[in-house]
DSSP file (Angstrom, degrees, kcal/mol; ACC not computed):
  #  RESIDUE AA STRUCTURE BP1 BP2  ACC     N-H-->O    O-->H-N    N-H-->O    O-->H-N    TCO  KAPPA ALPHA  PHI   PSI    X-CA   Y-CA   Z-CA
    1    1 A X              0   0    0      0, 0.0   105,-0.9     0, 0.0     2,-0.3   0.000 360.0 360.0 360.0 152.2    3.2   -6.6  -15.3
    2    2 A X  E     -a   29   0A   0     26,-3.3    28,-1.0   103,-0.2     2,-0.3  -0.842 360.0-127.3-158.8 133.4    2.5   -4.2  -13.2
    3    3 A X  E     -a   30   0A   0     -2,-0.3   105,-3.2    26,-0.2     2,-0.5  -0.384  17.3-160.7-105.5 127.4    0.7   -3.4   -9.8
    4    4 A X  B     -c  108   0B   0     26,-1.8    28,-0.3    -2,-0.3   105,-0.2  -0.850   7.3-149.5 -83.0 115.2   -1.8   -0.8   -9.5
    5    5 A X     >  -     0   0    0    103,-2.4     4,-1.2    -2,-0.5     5,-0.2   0.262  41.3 -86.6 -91.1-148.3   -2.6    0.6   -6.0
    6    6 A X  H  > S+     0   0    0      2,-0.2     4,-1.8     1,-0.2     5,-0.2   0.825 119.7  50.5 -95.1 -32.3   -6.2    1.9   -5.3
    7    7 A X  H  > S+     0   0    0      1,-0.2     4,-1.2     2,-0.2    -1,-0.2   0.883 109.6  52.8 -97.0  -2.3   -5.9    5.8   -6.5
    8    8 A X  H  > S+     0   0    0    100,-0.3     4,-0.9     2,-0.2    -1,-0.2   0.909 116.8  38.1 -43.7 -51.0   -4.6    4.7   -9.7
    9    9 A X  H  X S+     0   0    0     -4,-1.2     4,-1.5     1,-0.2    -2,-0.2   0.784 113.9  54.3 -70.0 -47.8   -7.5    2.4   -9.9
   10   10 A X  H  X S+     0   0    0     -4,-1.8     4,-1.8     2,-0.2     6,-0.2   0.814 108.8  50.3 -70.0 -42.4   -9.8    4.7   -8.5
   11   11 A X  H  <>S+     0   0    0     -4,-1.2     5,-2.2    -5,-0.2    -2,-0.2   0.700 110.1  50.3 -60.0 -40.2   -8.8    7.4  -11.1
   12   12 A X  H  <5S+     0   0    0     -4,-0.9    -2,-0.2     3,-0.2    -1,-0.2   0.701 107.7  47.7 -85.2 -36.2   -9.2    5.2  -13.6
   13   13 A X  H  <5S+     0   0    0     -4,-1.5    -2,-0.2    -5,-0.2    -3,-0.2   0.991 112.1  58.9 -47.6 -63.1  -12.8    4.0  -12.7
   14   14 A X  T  <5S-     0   0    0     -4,-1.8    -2,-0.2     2,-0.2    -3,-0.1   0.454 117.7-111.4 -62.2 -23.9  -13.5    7.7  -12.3
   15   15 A X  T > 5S+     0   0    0      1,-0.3     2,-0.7     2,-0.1     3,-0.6   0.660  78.2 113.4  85.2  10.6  -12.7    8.7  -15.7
   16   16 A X  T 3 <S+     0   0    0     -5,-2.2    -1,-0.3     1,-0.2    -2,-0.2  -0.918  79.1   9.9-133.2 169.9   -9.8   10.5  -15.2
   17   17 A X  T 3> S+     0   0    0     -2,-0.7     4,-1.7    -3,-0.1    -1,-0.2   0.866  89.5 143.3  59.8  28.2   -6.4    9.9  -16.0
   18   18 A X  H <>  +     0   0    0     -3,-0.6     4,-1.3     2,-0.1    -2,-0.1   0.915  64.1  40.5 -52.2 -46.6   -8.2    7.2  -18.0
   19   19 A X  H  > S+     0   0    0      2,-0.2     4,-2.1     1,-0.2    -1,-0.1   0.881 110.1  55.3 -85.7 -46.9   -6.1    7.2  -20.9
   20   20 A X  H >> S+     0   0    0      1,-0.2     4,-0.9     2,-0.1     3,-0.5   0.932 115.2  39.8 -27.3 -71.5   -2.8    7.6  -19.3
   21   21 A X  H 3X S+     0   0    0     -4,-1.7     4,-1.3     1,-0.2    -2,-0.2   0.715 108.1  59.9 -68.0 -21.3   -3.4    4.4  -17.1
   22   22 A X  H 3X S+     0   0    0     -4,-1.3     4,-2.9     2,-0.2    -1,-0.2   0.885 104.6  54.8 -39.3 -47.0   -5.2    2.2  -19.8
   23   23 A X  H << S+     0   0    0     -4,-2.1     4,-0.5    -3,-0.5    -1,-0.2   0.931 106.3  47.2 -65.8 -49.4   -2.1    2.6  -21.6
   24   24 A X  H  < S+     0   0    0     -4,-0.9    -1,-0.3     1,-0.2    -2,-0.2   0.613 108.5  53.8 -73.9 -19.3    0.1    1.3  -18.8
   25   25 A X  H >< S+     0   0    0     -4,-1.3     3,-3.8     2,-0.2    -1,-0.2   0.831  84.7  80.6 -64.8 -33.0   -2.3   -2.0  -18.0
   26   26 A X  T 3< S+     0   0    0     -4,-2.9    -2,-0.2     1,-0.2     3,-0.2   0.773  94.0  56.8 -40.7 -70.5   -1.9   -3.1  -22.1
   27   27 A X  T 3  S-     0   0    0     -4,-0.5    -1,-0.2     1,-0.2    -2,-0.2   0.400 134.9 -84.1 -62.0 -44.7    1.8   -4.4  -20.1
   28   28 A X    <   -     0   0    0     -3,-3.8   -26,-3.3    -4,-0.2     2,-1.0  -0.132  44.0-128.4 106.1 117.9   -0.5   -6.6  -17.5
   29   29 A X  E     -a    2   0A   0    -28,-0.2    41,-2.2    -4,-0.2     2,-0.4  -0.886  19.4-175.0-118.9 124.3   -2.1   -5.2  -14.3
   30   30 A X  E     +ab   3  70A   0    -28,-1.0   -26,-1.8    -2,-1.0     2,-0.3  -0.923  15.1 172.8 -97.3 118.8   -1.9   -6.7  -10.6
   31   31 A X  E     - b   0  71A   0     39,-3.7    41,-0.9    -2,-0.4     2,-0.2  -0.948  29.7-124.8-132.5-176.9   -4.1   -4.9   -8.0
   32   32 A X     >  -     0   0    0    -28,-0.3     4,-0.9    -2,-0.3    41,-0.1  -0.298  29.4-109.8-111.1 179.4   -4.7   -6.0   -4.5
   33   33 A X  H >> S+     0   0    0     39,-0.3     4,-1.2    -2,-0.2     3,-0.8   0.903 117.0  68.2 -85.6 -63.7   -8.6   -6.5   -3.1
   34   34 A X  H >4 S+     0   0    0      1,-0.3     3,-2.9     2,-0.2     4,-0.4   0.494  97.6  58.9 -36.6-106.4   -8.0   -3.0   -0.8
   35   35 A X  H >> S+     0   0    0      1,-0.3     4,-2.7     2,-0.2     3,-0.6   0.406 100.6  47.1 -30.4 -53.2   -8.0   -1.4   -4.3
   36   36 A X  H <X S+     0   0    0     -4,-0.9     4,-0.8    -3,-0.8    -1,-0.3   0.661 115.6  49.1 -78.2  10.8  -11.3   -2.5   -5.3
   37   37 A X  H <X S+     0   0    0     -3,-2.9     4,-1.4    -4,-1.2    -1,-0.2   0.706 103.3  53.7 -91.9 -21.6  -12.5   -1.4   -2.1
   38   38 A X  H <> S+     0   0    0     -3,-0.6     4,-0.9    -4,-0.4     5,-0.3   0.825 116.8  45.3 -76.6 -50.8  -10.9    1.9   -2.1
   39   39 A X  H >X S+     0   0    0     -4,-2.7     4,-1.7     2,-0.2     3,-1.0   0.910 107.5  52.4 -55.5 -52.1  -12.9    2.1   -5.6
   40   40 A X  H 3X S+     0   0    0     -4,-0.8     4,-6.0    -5,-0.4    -2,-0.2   0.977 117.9  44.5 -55.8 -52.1  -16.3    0.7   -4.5
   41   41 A X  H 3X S+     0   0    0     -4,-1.4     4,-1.0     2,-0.2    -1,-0.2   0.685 105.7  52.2 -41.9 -38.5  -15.9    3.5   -1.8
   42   42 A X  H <X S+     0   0    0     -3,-1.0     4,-1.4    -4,-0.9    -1,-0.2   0.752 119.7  48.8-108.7 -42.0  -14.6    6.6   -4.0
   43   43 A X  H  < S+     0   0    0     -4,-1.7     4,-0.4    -5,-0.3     5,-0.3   0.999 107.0  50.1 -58.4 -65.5  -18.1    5.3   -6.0
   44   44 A X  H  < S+     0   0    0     -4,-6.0     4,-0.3     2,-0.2    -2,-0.2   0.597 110.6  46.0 -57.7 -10.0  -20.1    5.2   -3.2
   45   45 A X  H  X S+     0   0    0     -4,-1.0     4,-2.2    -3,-0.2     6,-0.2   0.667 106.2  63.7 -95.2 -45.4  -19.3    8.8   -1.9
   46   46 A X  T  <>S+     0   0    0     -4,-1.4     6,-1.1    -5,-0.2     5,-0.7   0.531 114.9  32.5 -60.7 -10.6  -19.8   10.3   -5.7
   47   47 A X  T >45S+     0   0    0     -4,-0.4     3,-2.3     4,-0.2    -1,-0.2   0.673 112.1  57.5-115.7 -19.3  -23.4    9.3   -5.5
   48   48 A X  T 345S+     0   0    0     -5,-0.3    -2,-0.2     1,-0.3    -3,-0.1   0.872 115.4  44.0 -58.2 -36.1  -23.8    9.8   -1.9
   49   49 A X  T 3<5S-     0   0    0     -4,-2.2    -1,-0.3     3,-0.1    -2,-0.1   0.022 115.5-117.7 -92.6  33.7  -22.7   13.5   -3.0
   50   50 A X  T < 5S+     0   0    0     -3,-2.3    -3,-0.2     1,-0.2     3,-0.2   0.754  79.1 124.3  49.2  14.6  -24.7   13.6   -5.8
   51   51 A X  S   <S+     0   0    0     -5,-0.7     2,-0.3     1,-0.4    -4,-0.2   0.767  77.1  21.0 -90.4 -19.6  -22.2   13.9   -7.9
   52   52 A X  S    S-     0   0    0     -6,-1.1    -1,-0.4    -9,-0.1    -2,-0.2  -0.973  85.9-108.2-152.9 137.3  -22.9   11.4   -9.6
   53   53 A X    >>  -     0   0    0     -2,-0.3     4,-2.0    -3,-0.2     3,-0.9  -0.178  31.2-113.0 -79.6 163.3  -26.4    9.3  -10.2
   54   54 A X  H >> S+     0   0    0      2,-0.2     4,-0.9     1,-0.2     3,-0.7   0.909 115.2  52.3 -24.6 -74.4  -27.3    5.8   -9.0
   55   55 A X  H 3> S+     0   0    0      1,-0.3     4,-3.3     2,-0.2    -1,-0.2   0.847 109.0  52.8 -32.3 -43.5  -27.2    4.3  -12.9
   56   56 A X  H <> S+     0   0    0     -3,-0.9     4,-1.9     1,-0.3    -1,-0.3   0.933 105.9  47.0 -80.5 -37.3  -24.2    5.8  -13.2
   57   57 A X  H <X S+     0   0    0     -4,-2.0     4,-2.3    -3,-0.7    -1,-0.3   0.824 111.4  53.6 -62.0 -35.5  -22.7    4.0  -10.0
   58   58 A X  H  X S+     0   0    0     -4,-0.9     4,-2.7     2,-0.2    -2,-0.2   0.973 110.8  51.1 -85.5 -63.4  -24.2    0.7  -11.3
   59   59 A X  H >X S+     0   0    0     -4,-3.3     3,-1.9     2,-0.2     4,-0.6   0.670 108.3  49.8 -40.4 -84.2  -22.2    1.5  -14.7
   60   60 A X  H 3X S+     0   0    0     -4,-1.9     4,-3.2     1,-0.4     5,-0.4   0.690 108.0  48.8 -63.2 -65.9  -19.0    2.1  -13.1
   61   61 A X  H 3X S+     0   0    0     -4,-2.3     4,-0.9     2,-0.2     3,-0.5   0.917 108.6  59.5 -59.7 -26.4  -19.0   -1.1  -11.0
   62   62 A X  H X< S+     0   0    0     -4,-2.7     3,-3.5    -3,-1.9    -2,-0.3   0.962 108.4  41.9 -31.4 -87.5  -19.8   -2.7  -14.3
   63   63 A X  H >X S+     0   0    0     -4,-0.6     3,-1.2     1,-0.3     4,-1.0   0.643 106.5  63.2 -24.9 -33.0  -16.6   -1.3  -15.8
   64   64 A X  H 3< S+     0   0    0     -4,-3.2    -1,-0.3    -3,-0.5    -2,-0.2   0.605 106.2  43.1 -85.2 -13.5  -14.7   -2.1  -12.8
   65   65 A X  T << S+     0   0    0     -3,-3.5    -1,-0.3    -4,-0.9    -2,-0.2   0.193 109.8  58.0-120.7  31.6  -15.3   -5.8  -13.3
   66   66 A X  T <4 S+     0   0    0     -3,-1.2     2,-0.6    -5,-0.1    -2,-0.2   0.424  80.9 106.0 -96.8 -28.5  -14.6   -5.3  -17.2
   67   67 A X  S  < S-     0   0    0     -4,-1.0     2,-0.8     1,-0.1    -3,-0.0  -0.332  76.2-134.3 -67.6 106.6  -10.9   -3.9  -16.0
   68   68 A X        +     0   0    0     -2,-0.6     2,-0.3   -38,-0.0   -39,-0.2  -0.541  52.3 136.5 -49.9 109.6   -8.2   -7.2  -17.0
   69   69 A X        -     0   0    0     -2,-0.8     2,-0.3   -41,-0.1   -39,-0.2  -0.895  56.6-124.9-130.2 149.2   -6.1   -7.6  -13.8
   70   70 A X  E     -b   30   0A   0    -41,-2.2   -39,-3.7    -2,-0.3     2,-0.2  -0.705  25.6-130.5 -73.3 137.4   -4.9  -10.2  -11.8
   71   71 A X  E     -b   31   0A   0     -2,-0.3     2,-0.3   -41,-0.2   -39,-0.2  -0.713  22.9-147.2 -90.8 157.0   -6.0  -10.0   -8.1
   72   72 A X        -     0   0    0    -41,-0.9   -39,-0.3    -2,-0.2     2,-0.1  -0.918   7.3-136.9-107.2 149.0   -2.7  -10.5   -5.8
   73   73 A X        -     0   0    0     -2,-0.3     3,-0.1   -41,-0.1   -41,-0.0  -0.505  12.6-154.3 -87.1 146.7   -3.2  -12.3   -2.3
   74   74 A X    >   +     0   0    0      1,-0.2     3,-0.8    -2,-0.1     4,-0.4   0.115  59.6 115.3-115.0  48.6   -0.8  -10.2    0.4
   75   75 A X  T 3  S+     0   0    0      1,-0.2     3,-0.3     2,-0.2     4,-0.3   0.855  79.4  31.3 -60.2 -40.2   -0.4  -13.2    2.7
   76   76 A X  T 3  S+     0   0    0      1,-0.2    -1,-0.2    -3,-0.1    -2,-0.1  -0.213 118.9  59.2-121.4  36.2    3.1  -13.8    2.5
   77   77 A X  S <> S+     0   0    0     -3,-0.8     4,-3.7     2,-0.0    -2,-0.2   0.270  75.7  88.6-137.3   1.3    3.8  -10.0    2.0
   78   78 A X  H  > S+     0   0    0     -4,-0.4     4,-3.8    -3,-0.3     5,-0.4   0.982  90.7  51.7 -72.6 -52.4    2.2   -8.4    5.5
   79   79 A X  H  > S+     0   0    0     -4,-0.3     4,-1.3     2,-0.2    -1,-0.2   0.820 109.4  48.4 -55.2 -16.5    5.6   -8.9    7.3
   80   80 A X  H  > S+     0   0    0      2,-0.2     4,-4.1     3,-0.1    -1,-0.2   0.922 112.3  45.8 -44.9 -76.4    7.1   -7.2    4.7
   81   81 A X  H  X S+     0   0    0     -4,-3.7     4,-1.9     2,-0.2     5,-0.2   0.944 107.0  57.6 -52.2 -51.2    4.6   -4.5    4.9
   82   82 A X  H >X S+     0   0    0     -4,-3.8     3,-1.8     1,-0.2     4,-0.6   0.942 112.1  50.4 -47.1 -61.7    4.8   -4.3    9.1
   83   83 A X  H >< S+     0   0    0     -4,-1.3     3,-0.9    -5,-0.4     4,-0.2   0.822 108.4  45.5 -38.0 -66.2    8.4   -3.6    8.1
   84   84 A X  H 3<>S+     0   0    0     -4,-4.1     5,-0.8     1,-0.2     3,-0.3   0.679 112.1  51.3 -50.6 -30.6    7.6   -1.0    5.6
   85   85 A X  H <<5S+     0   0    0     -4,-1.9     3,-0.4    -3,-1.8    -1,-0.2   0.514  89.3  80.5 -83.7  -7.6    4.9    1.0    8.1
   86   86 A X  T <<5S+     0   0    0     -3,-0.9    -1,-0.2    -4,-0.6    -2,-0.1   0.738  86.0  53.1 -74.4 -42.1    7.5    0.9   10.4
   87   87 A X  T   5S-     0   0    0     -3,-0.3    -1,-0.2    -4,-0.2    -2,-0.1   0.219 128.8 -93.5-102.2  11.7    8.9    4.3    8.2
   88   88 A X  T   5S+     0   0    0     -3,-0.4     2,-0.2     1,-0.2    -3,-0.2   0.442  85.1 114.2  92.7   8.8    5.4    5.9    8.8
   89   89 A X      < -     0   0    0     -5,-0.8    -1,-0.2     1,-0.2    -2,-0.1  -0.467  66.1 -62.8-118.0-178.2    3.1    5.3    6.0
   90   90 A X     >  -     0   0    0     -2,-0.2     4,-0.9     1,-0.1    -1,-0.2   0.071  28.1-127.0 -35.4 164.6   -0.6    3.2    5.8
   91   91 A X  H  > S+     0   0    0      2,-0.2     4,-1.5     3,-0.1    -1,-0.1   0.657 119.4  55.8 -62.9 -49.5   -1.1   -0.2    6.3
   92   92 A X  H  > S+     0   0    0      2,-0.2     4,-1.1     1,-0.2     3,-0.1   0.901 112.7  39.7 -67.4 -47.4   -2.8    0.4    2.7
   93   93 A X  H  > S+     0   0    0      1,-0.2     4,-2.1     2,-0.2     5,-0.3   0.967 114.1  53.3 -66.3 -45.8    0.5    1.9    1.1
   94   94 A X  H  X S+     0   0    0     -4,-0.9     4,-2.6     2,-0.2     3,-0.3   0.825 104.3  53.1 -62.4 -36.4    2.9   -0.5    2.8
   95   95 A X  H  X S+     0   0    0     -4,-1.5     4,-2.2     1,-0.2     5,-0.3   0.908 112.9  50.8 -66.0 -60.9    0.9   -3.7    1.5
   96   96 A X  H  X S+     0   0    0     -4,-1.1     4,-1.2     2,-0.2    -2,-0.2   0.741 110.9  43.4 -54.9 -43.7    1.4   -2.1   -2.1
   97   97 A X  H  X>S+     0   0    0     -4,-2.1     4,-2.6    -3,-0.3     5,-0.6   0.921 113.1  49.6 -80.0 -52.5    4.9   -1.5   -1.8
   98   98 A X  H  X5S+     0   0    0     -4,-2.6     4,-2.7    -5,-0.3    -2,-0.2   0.909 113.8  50.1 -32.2 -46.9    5.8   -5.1   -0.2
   99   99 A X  H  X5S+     0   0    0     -4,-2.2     4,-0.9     2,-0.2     6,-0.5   0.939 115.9  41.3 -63.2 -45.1    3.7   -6.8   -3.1
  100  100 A X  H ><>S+     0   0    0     -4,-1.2     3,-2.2    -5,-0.3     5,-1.4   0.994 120.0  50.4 -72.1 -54.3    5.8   -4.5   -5.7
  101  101 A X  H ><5S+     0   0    0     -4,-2.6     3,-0.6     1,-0.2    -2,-0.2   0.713 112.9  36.8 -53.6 -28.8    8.8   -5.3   -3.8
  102  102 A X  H 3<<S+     0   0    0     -4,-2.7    -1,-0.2    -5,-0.6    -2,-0.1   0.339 117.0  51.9-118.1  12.6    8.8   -8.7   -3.4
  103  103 A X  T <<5S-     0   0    0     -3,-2.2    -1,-0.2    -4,-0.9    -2,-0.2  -0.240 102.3-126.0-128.1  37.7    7.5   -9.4   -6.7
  104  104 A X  T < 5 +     0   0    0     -3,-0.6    -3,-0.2     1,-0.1    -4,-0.1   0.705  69.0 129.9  50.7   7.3   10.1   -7.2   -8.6
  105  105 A X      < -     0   0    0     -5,-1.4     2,-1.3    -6,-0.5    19,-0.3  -0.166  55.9-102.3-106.8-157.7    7.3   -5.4  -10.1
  106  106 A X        -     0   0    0   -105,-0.9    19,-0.2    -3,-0.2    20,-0.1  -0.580  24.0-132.6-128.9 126.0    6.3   -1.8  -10.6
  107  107 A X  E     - d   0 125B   0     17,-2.0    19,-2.2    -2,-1.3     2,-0.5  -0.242   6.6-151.9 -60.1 137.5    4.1    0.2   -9.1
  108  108 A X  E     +cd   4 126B   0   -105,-3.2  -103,-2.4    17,-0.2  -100,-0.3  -0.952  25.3 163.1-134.8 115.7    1.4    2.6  -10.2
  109  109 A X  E     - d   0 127B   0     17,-1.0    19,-2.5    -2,-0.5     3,-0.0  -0.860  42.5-171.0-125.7 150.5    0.4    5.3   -8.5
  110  110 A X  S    S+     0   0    0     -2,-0.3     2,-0.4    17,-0.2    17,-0.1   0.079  74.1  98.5-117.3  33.9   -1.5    8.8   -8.3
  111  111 A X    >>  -     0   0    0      1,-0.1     4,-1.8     0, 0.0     3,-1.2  -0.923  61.2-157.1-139.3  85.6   -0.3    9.4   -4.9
  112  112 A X  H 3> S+     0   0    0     -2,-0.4     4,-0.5     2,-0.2     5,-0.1   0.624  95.7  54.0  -9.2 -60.5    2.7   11.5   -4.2
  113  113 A X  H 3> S+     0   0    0      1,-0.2     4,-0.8     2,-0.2    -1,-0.2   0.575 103.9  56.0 -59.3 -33.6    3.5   10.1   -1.1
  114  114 A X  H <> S+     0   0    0     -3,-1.2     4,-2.0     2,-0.2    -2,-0.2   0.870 104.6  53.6 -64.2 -48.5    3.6    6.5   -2.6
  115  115 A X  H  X S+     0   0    0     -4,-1.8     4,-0.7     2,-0.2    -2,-0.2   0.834 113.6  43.3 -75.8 -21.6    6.2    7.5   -5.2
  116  116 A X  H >X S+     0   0    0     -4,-0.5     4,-2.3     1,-0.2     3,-0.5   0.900 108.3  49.7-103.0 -33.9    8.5    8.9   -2.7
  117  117 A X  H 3X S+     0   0    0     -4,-0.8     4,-1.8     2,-0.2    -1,-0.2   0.925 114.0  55.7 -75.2 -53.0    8.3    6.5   -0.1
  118  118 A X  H 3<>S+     0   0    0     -4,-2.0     5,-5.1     1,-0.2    -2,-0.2   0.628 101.7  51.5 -28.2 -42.0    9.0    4.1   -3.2
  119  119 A X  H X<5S+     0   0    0     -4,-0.7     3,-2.4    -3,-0.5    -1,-0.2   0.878 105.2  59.8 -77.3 -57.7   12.0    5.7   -4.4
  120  120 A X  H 3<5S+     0   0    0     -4,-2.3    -2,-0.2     1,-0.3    -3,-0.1   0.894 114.0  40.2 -33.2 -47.8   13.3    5.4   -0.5
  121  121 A X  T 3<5S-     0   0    0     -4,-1.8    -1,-0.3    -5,-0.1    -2,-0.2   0.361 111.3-110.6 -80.5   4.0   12.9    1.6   -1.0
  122  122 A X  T < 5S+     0   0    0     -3,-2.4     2,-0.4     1,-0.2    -3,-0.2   0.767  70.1 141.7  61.6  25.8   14.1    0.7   -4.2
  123  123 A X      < -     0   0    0     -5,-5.1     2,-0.6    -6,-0.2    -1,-0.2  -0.704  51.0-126.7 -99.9 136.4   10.5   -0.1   -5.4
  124  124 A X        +     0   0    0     -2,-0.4   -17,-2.0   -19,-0.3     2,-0.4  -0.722  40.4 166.8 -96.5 149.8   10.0    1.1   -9.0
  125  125 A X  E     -d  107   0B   0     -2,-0.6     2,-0.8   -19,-0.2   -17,-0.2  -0.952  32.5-148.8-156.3 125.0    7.1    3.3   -9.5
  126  126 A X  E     -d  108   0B   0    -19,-2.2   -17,-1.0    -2,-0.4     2,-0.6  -0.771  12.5-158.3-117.1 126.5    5.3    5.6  -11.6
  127  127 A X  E      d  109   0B   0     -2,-0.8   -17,-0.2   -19,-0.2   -19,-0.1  -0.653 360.0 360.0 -94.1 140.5    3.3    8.2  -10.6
  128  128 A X              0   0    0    -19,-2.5   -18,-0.2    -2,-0.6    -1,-0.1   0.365 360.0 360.0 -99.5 360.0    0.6    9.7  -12.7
């Protein structure tokens, strides 16, 4: 198994880096509820910019509640996380790594700043 943070998710929603990350969910995929909000968002701003149409937005959240993961709760991982923000990064990055950390699993990211701050901790992680 393995936990996906929000631009992973988001990337994957988006159509890119589709195939890459597909491959890595066949394993088992955890994401957090901030991910699918970080997605609903990165959706709502593509049609708000035209970038994409209304239909298309409806399709997308369709697919996003096709995507197999397990949701994880971070209740008994925010002190963890205060710990982890401590060392400068999001509230939203720190919740991701406590959850990978303190469930031994590995993280998946498209965020540079995630991977490295990851490596600092001992969290394993791949970035895409």
């Amino acid at each position: 198994m393995r936990l996906f943070d929000g631009s992973s998710l988001e990337e994957y929603i988006l159509g890119r880096r589709r195939n890459e990350i597909k491959k890595l969910m066949m394993d088992g995929a955890y994401i957090l509820d901030i991910s699918l909000a970080r997605v609903i968002s990165a959706i709502i701003n593509a049609e708000r910019d035209g970038r994409i149409d209304p239909s298309v937005s409806d399709e997308l959240i369709q697919a996003l509640s096709r995507v197999p993961f397990r949701r994880v709760g971070i209740k008994k991982h925010m002190k963890s996380a205060l710990e982890i923000s401590r060392i400068g990064v999001s509230a939203e990055i720190s919740l991701y790594l406590a959850v990978a950390k303190g469930r031994g699993i590995e993280l998946v990211t498209c965020d540079e700043e995630v991977g490295k701050t990851a490596k600092i901790l001992g969290v394993k992680c791949i970035v895409i």
